[in-house]
N, C-alpha and C positions, 0 to 999 in steps of 0.2 A: 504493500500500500504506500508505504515513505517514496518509495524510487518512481510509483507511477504520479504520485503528488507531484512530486519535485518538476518531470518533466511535465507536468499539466504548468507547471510554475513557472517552467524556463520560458515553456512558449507562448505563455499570456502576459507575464508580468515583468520577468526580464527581454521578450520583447528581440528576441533574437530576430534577426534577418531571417527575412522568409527564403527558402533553396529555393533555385534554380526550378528544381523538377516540383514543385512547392507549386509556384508559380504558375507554370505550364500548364498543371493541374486544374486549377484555380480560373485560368482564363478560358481553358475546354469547358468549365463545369458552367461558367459565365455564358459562354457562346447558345450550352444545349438550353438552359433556362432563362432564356429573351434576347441574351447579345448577341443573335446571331450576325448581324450586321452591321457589327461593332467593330472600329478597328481593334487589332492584336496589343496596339501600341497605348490604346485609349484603354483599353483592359488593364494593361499593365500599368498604367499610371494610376486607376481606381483600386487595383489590388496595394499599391505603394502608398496610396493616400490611408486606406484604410488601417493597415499597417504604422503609418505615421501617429495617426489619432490614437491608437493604441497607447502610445508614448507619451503623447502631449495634451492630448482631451479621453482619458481612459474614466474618470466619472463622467464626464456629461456624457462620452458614449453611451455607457452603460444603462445611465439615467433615461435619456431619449429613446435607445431602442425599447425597453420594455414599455415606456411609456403611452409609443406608437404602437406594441403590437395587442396593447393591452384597450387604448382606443379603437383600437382599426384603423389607425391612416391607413390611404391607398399604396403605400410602398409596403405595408406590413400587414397584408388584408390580400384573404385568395382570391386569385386571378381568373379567372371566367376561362370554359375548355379548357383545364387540367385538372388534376383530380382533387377534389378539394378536403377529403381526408388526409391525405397525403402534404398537402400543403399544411393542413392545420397545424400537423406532426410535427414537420419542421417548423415553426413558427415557436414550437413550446421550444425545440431544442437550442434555439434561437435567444428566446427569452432566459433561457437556462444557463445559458453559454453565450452571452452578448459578444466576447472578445475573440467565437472563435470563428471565425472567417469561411470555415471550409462547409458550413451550414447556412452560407448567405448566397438565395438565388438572385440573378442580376439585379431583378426589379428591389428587392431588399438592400443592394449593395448603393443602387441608382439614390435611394431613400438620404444613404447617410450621408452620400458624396454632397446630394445636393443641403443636409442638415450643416454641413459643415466643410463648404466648399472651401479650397484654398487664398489666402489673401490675397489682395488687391493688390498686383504687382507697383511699384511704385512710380515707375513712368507711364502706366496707364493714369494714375492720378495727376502726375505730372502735365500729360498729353490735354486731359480737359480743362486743367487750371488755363494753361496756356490756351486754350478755347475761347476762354470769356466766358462762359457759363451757356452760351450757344450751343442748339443740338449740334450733337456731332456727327449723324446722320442724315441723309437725305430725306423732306418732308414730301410724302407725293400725294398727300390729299388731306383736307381742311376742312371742318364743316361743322361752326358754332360749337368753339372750344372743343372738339373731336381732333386730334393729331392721327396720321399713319405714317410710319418708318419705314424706310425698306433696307435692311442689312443685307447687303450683300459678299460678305464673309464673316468670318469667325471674328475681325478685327473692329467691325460693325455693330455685331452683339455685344460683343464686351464693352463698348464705347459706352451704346444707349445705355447697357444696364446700370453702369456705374454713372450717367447722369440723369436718370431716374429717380436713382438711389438720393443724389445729392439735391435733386428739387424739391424733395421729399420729406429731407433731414429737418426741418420745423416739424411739420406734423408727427412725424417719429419720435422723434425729443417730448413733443408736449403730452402723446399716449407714454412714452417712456416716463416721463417726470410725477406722469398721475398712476402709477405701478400697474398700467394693465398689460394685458397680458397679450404677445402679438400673436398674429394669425395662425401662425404656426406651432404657437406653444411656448415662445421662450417669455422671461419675465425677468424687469429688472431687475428682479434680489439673484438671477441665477445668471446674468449676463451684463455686462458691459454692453453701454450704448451701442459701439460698432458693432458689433455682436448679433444686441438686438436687430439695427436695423439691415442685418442683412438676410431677414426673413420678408422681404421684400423686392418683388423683379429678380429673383435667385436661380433663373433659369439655366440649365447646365448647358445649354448653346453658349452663352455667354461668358462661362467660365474664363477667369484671369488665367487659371491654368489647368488644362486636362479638360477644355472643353468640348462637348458633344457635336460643336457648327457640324463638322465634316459628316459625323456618322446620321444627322438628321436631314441633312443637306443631300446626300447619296443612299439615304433609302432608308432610315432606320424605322422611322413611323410608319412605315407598311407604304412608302411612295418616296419618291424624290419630289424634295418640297422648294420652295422658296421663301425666307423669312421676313416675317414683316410684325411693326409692333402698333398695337391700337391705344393711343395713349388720351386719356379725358382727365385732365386736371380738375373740372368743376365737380368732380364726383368724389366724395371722403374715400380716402386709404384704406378705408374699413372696407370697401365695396369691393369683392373678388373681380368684378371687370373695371375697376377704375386702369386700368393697363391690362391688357393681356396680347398674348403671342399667335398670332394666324400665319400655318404653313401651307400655304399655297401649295396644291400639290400638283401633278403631271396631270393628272385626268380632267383637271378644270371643272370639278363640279362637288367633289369633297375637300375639306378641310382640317388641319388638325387645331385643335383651340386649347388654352393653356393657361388658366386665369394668373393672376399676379401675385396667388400665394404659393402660386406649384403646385398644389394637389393630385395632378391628375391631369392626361391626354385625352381630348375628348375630340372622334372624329365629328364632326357638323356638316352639314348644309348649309351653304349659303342664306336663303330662305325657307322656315320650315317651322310655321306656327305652331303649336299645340293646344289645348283646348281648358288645358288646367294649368298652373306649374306643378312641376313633376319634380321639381330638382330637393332632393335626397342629400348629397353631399353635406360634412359638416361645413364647408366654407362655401357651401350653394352653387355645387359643379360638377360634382361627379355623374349625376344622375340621369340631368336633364337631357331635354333633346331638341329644345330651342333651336335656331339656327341664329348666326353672326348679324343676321339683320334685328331679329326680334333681342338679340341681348345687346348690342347698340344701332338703335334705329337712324343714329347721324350718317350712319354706313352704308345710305342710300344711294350712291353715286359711286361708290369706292369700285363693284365689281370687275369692272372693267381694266381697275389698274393694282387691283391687288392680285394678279396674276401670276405663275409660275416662268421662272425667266431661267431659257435653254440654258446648262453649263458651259461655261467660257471654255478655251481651249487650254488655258493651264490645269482649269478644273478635271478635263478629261483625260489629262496628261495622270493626274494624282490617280482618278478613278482607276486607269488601264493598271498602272504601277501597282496597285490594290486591289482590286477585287472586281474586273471588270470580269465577265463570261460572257459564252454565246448569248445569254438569254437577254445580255444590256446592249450587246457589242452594237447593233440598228441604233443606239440610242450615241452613238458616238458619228457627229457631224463633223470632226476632224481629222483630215487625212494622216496628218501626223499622229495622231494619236490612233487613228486605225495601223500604223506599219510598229509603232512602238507596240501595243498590244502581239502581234503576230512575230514581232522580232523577242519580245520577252518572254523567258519561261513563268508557269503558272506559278505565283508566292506556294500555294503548299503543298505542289509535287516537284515544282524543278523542271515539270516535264511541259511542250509545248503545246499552248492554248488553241481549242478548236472554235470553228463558227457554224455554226448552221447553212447547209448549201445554199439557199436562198440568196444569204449574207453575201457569198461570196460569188453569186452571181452577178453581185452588184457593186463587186470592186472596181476598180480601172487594173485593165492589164498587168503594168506593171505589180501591181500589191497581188496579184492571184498570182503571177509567178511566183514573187516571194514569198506566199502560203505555201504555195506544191512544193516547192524545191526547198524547203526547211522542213517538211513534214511527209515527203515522200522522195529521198533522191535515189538517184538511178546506178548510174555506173559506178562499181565497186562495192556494190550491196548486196545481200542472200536473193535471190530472185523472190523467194519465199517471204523473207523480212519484208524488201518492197513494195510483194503482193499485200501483205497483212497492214502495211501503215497505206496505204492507197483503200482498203477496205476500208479503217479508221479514219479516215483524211477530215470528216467530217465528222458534228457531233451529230445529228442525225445519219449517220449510213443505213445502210439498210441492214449490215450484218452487226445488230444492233447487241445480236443475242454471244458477241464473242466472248465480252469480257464474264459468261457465266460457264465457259468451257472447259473439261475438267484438266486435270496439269498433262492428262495422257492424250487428249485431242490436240493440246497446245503443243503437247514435244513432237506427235507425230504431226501436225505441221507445219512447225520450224524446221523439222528434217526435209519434209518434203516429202515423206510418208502418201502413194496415193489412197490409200484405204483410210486416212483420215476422217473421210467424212463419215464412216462408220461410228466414229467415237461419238459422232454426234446426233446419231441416230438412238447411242443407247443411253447418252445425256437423259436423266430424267425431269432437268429441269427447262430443257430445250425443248424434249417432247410433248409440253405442255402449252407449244406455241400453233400445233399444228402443222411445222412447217419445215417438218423434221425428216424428209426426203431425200435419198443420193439426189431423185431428179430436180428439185426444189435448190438443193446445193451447188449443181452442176450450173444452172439455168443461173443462179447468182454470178458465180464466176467470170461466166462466158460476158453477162452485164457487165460484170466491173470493169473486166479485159475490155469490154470495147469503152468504157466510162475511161478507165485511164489514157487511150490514149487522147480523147479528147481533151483532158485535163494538162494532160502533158504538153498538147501542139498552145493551149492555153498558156502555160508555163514558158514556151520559146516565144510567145507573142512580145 
């Protein structure tokens, strides 16, 4: 019992660096329970934040997680389609075990990052002093004390939020001065003013460091968005829409909405009355299903320019470098950034990235060269190798069912084996396709054979 304390003691309280393979762990576990569209890197700095708090905020950690899971905030409250026994579960071991990290699903980890973001870097303060007290963002639409921003990076959000923050600092101070209690929970006997009022516009696009711009920006709210902030100063701080965050998304007809205490991602409609209010949420958000017009009706003119704006071509440069796939790659309108895509191997094989034939019927010559002949070359290759990456060439081929072939179909043909396709006749998971025929196999072939060489007189074009 002393020896399993001790190390329950090492790695809570003295607070050792988390390993390597620790780590790894940690951001796989991240990816399966909602990060999946998170960078690796933005993992890693939420695993390193959390880790940090351990060391320097280990009561008010401890304090605020049970506090939330013991309310139900929405970071610490199960999540709708997964299993919600199962969540509960973890939730107590959570509560039980506040400091140990390897029990925190994303949305839980998302909770505390945003409970206790990193501080305000000091040239970002610096950068709005020097402002003048002037938005620091572009205003593109006005209408009886109604503001809209439109951020158009990471450098953007972080800007508005911290002059948000600072237009704010009276009203904050005066609920600060009278001990109530902010939106989110903190109170001035347990915080410092700055403290306090950074439970306010605390949105983690904006973050000073370890911010979400990039992973909300390229897809993480279920769309590639574009950010924009609805700002009404005539409306008290107390009001969950006196500010809040609209991400414009690709489809042009949904929205993601994000009131200004953070509680919660709520997709919308643009216009979309209801008949009672519905809204449930403790900070009057989570529930409803309003739309953007009915929760500020100033935002009658806005639709037209609070729109989703194409990624720039640096922006696509980043996406390719990251996590572009066939299924985005139509959504990349620069060439450069289509040859850097097809010139770069995949981040997490190494091996080279496919497109959909479609895609690449709709290259210009030269880049369809450069597909074939990176991913199928010719002289000085197995004839068989060649044959088998010309079958692969695409992520749709048609010999879609290879990579389910057993290791004896695969060696017999790599050799060159002609009775190969036997193996794949007695493949049991092949023969579930129907389509599991020497003549059906044959009839493939002789397609490809004549597919490649069209592919190939494509490649000397």
């Amino acid at each position: 019992m002393y020896w399993s304390n001790l190390n329950v003691y090492k790695s809570n309280v003295l607070l050792e660096a988390y390993s390597e393979k620790f780590i790894k762990e940690r951001i796989a576990y991240l990816k399966k329970t909602g990060g999946g569209n998170v960078d690796d890197v933005v993992l890693r700095q939420m695993v390193n934040r959390f880790d940090a708090l351990k060391m320097t905020k280990r009561a008010d950690l401890e304090s605020y997680v049970k506090q939330a899971i013991t309310e139900k905030h929405p970071f610490f409250s199960p999540q709708p389609g997964r299993d919600r026994a199962s969540q509960e579960e973890n939730l107590k071991k959570i509560f039980n075990n506040p400091l140990q990290l390897e029990f925190y699903t994303f949305k839980n980890l998302e909770g505390v990052i945003d409970r206790f973001p990193p501080e305000a870097k000091k040239e970002l303060k610096k950068e709005l002093k020097q402002r003048g007290g002037g938005p620091p963002i572009p205003i593109v639409y006005k209408n009886a004390g109604v503001m809209v921003f439109f951020a158009s990076n990471m450098k953007g959000c972080q800007m508005f939020q911290a002059w948000a923050r600072q237009q704010n600092i009276p009203k904050i101070k005066e609920m600060y001065d009278k001990g109530l209690v902010s939106p989110r929970g903190t109170t001035p006997s347990s915080a410092p003013l700055d403290r306090y009022a950074l439970d306010w516009y605390n949105y983690c696009i904006g973050y000073p460091g370890g911010s979400l711009y990039n992973s909300y920006r390229f897809g993480r709210g279920g769309s590639d968005a574009s950010m924009y902030y609805v700002y009404n100063n005539d409306k008290p701080i107390t009001d969950p829409f006196h500010c809040f965050v609209v991400q414009a998304r690709r489809d042009g007809k949904t929205y993601l909405v994000t009131n200004a205490f953070n509680t919660g991602d709520v997709v919308r409609y643009w216009d979309n009355p209801v008949s009672k209010d519905t809204e449930k949420g403790r900070y009057g958000n989570a529930e409803d299903e309003r739309g953007i017009l009915q929760i500020e009706p100033k935002l009658a003119g806005a639709k037209d320019i609070m729109v989703f704006h194409e990624f720039s071509e640096d922006e696509q440069l980043e996406i390719t470098l990251r996590d572009a796939n066939a299924a985005n790659f139509d959504n990349l309108t620069s060439m450069r950034a289509k040859q850097v895509y097809i010139e770069t191997p995949a981040p997490s094989t190494s091996g080279p990235r496919k497109i959909y034939r479609r895609s690449f019927d709709k290259l210009p010559p030269e880049l369809q060269h450069m597909y074939v002949n990176q991913r199928a070359p010719g002289p000085g290759i197995n004839p068989t190798q060649s044959l088998i990456n010309i079958i692969n060439l695409f992520q749709d081929s048609d010999i879609t069912q290879y990579h389910t072939l057993t290791k004896r179909a695969r060696a017999a043909l790599a050799a060159g084996d002609p009775d190969w396709q036997k193996q794949l006749v007695a493949e049991p998971s092949i023969d579930q396709t129907k389509k599991t025929t020497q003549k059906y196999y044959s009839n493939l072939i002789i397609s490809i054979l004549d597919e490649m060489g069209k592919i190939k007189r494509a490649g000397k074009a």
